[in-house]
C-alpha positions as CSV (number, residue, x, y, z in Angstrom):
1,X,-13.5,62.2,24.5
2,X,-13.6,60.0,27.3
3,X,-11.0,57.6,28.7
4,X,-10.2,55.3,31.8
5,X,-9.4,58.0,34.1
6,X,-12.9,59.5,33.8
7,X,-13.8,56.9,36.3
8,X,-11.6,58.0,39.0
9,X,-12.3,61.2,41.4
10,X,-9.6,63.2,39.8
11,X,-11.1,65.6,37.6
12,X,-9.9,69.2,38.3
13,X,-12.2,71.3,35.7
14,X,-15.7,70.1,34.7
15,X,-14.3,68.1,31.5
16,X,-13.0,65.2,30.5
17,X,-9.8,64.6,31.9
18,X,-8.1,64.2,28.4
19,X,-8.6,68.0,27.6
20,X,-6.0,69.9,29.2
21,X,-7.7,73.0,31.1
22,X,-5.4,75.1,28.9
23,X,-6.1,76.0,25.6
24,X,-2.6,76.9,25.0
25,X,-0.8,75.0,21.7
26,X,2.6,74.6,24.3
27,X,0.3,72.8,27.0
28,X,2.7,69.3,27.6
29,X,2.9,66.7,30.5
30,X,6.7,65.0,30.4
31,X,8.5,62.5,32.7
32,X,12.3,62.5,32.6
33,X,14.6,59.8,34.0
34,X,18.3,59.4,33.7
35,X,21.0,56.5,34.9
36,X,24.3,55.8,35.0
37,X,26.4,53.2,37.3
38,X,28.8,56.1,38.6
39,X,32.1,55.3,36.4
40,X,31.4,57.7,34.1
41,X,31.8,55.0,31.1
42,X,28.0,55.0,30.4
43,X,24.9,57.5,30.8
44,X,21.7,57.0,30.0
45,X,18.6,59.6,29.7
46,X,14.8,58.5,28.7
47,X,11.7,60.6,28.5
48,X,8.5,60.4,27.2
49,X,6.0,63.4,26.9
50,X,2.1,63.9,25.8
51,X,1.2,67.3,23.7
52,X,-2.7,66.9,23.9
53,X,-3.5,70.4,22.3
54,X,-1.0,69.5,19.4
55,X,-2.4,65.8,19.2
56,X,1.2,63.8,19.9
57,X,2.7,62.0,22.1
58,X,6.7,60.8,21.9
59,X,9.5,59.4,23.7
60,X,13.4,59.0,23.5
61,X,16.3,57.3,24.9
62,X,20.1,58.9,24.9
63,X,22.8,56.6,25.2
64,X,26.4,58.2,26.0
65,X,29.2,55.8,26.0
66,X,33.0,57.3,24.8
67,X,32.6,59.7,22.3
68,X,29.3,58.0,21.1
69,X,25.9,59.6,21.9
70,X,23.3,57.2,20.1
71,X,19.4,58.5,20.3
72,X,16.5,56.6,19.5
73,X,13.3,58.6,18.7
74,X,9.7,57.2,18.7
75,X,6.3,59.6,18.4
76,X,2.7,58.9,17.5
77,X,-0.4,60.7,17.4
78,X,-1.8,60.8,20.8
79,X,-4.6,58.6,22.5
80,X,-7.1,58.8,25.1
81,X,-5.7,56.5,27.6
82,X,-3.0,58.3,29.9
83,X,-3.1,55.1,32.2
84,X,-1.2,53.3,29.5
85,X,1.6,55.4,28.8
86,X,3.5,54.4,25.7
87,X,4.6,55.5,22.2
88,X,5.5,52.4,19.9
89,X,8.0,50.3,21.5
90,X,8.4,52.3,24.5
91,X,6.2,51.9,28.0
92,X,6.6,53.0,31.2
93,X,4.6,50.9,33.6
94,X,3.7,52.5,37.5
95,X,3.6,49.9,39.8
96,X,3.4,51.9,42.9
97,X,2.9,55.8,42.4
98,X,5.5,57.9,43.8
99,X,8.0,55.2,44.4
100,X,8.2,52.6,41.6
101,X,8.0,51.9,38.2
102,X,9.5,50.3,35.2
103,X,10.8,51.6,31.4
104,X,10.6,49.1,28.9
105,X,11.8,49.8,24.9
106,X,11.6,46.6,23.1
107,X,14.5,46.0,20.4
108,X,14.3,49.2,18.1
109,X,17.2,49.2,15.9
110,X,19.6,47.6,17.7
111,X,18.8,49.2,21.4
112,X,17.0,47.9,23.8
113,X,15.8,48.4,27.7
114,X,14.3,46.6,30.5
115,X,14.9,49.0,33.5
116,X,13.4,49.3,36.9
117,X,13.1,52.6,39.1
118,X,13.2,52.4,42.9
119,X,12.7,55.7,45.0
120,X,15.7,55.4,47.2
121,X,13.7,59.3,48.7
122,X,10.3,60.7,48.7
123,X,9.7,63.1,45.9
124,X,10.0,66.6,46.3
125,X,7.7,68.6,44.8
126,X,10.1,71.3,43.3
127,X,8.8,75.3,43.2
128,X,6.4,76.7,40.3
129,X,8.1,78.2,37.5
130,X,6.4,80.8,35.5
131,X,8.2,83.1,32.7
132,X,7.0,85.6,30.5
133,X,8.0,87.3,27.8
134,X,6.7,90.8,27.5
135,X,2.7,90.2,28.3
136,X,2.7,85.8,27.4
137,X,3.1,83.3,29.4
138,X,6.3,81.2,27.6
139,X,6.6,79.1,30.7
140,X,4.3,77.6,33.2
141,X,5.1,74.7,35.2
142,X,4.6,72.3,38.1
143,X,7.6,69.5,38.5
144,X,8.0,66.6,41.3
145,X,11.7,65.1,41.7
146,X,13.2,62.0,42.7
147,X,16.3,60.5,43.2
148,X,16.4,56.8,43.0
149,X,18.1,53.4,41.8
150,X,17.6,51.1,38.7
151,X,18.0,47.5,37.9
152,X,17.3,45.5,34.7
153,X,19.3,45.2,31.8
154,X,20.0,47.5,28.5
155,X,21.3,46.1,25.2
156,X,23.0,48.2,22.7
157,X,24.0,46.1,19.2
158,X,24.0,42.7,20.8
159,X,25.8,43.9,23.7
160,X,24.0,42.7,27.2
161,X,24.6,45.2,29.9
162,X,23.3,44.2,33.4
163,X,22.2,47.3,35.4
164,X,23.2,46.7,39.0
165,X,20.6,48.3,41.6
166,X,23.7,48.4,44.2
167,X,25.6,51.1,41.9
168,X,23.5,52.2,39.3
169,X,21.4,55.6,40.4
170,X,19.6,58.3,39.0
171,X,16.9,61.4,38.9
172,X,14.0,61.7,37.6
173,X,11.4,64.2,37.1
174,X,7.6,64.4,36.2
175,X,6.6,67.7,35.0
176,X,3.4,69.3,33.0
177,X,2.2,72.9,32.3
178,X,3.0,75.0,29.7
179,X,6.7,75.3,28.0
180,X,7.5,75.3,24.2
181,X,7.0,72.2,22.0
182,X,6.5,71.6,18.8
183,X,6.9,73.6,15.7
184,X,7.8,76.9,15.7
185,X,5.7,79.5,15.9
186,X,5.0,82.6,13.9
187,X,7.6,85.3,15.5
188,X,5.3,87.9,15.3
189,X,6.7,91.6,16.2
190,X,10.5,91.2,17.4
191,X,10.8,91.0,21.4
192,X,11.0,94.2,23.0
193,X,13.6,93.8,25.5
194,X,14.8,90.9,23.2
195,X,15.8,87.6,24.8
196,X,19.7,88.0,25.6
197,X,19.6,84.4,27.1
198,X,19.4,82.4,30.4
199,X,21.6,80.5,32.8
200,X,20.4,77.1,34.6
201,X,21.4,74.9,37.2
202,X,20.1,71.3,38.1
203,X,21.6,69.5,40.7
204,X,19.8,66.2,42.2
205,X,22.4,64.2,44.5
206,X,21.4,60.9,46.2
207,X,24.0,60.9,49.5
208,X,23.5,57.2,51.9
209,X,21.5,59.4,54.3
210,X,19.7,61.9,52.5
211,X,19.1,63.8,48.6
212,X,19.4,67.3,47.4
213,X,17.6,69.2,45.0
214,X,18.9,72.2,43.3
215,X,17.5,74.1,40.6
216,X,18.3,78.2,40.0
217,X,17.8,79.9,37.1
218,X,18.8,83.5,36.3
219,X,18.2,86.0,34.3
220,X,21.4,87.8,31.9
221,X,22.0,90.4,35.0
222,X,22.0,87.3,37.7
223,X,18.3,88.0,38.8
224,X,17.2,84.7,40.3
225,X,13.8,84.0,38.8
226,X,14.0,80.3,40.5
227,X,15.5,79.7,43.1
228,X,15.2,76.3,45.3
229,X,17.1,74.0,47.0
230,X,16.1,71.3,49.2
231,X,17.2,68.4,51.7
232,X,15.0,65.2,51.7
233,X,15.1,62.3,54.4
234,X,14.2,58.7,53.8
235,X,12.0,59.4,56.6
236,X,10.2,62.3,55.0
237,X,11.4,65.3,56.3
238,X,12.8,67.8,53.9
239,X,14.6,70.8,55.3
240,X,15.3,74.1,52.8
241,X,19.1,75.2,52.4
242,X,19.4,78.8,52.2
243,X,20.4,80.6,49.8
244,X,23.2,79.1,47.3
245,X,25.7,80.7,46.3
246,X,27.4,79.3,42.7
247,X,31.0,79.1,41.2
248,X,30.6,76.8,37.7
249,X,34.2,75.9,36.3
250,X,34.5,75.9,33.0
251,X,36.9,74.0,30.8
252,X,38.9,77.7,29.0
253,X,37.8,78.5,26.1
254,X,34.3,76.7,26.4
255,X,31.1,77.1,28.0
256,X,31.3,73.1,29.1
257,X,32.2,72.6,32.8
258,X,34.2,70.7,34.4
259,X,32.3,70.7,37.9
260,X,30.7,73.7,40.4
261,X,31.5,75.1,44.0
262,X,27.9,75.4,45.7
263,X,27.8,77.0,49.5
264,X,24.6,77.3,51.1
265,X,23.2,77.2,54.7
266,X,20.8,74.6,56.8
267,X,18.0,75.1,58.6
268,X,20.3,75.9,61.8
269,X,22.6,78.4,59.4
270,X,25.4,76.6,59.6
271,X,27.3,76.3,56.3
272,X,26.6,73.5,53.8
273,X,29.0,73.2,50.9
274,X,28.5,70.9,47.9
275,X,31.6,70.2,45.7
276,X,30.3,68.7,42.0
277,X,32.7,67.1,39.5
278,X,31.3,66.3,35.4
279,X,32.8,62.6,35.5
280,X,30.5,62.3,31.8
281,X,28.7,65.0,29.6
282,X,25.6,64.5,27.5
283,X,24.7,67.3,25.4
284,X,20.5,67.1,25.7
285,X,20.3,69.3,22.7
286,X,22.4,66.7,20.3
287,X,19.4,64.3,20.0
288,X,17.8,64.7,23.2
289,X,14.8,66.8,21.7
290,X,15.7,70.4,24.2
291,X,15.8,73.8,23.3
292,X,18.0,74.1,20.0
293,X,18.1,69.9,19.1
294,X,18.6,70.4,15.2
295,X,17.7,66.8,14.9
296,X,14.4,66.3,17.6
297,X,12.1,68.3,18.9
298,X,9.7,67.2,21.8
299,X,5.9,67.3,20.4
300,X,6.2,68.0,16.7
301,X,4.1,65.4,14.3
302,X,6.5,63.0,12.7
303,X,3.3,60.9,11.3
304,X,1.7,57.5,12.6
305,X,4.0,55.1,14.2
306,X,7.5,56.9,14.0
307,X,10.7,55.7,15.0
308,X,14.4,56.4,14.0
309,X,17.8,55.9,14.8
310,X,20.6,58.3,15.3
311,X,24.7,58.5,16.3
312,X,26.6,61.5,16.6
313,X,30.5,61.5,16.7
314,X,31.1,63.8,20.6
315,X,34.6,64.5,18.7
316,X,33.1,66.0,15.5
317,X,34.2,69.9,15.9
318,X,30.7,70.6,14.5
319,X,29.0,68.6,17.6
320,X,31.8,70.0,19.4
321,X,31.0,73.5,18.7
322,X,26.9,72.7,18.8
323,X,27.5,71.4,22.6
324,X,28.6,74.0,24.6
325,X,25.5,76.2,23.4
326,X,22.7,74.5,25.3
327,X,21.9,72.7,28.5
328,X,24.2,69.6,29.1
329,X,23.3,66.7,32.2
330,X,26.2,65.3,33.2
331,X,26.9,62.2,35.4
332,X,27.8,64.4,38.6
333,X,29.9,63.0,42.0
334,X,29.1,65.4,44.9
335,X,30.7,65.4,47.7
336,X,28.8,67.5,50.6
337,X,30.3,69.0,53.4
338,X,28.4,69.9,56.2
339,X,27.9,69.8,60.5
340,X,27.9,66.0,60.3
341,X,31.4,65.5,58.2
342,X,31.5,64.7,54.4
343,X,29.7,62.8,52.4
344,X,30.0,61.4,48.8
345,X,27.2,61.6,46.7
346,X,25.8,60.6,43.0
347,X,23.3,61.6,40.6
348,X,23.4,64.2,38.0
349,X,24.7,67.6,37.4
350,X,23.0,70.0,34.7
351,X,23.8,73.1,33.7
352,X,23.6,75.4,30.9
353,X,24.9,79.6,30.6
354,X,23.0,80.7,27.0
355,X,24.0,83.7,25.6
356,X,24.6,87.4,28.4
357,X,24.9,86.1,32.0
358,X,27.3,88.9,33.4
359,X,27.9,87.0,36.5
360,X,30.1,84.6,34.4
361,X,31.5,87.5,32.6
362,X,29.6,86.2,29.3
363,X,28.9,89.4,27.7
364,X,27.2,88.0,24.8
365,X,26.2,84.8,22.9
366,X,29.6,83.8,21.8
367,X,31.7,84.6,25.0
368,X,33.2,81.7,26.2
369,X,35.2,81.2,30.0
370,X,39.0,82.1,30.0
């Protein structure tokens, strides 16, 4: 099976590039980008991912405007050239690696996208994260991230909106490994500890002279299994910020917040202290394809040449009730306090606290902040 890259000096295992040197069913390689114009009024999040060991690729594109969230879904069986990364409609062209590159969704009922990515920071590649569950490897992966801008235009039923590379901004994220995808597996014998749940934390900030990085996760007892959080320079440099420390507030009665209090400390110890405000939430699990999306799931075979259309109502008490269960990306302000003075920020602001996490005081799936 070989392809276009086989040509290039890139090969890491003696085989052809399209066959994964895992064997493992979950193996996936996934970019992420997301954009808004920082008035909370619009967000938009795009992804498309390849499952070579389950023969499909797909992509998406999540549109949150008001109490609208409109997904459009497209998958395909896979092919063997990775240079040309698209799934019906959808592309994503790299013009220069690392820096640049451009998403393009021709008209698919009634949405549209011509947008351009320009790395306004260097990437950073992020730390390794590994889980297990008992003995198996359920999580295995290698991520890059970026913040950046994005010009072009979007239409949504007829409607022409121009993106503005002076306010419109964004992350984005390449990762690949192993992570669920796809259909469900057999469950096999029950989990012994079973799984009581997970809290995360994403925070990538473009400021004018710099970007942060954040990304913890923790286990239900507040065991940090990931645990990274960086400061990158136009000019390269990227300097680690010690150890955050997290306060999440959370609308009462909900586990959907409002913003987060993170304190940390630069290279020179002095204190660093990031104040992040929700100014839009979009639920990534209410069409977004991650972990507990009734409606899309990243890498499961839909057939030849699939594509499909769906709106959910952010106000319906069943979407409601669905939302606060899984992780949501928000368009985040930031506003960073540190030696230099304050600065404002933009870019987003991700979090999700599933099922026991006793630092929050959720004892259980259904706890919810007071």
């Amino acid at each position: 099976m070989l392809g276009p890259m086989d040509e290039f000096p890139i090969h890491q295992v003696p085989q052809p590039i399209a066959w994964p040197g895992y064997s493992d069913r979950n193996f996936y390689d996934r970019s992420y980008f997301n954009a808004h114009d920082r008035s909370g009024d619009i967000f938009v999040i795009s992804g498309i991912g390849y499952y070579p060991n389950l023969g499909v690729k797909d992509a998406f594109l999540l549109v949150r405007r008001g109490d609208t969230q409109t997904a459009v879904h497209l998958s395909d069986a896979i092919d063997g050239n990775r240079l040309d990364q698209h799934v019906g409609n959808y592309r994503v062209e790299v013009s220069e690696p690392l820096q640049r590159l451009r998403i393009h969704l021709d008209n698919t009922e009634g949405i549209a996208a011509d947008l351009t990515w320009n790395g306004l920071f260097p990437v950073v590649q992020e730390q390794r994260h590994v889980l297990r569950a008992g003995t198996r490897v359920t999580l295995d992966a290698q991520r890059f991230a970026q913040l950046g801008s994005w010009s072009g235009h979007l239409e949504i039923d007829g409607e022409m909106i121009t993106v503005d590379p002076a306010v419109w901004i964004g992350s984005r994220d390449r990762s690949w490994g192993i992570r669920p995808v796809g259909e469900a597996e057999p469950a096999g014998r029950p989990a012994d500890p079973p799984f009581e749940g997970m809290w995360w934390l994403y925070v990538p900030v473009a400021f004018e002279n710099f970007s942060i990085v954040l990304i913890i996760q923790e286990e239900p007892n507040g065991f940090r299994s990931l645990n990274d959080c960086t400061r990158i320079y136009a000019d390269g440099r990227i300097e680690q910020l010690g150890w955050p420390r997290v306060k999440i507030h959370y609308t009462s009665g909900t586990r959907i917040p409002t913003g987060a209090t993170i304190e940390a400390t630069d290279g020179n110890g002095a204190p660093v202290r990031l104040d992040v405000e929700s100014k839009l939430p979009c639920p990534i699990h209410v069409g977004g394809g991650y972990g507990g999306d009734s409606d899309w799931i990243h890498g499961t075979w839909k057939g030849e040449n699939f594509t499909e259309r769906l709106s959910y109502d952010m106000t319906d008490p069943g979407i409601v009730a669905r939302s606060g269960f899984g992780v949501i990306d928000h368009v985040g302000r930031a506003v960073c306090h540190d030696a230099d003075g304050e600065h404002e920020g933009w870019g987003l602001f991700e979090h999700g606290a599933l099922g026991r996490h006793d630092p929050s005081g959720f004892a259980d799936w259904l706890t919810v902040a007071p």
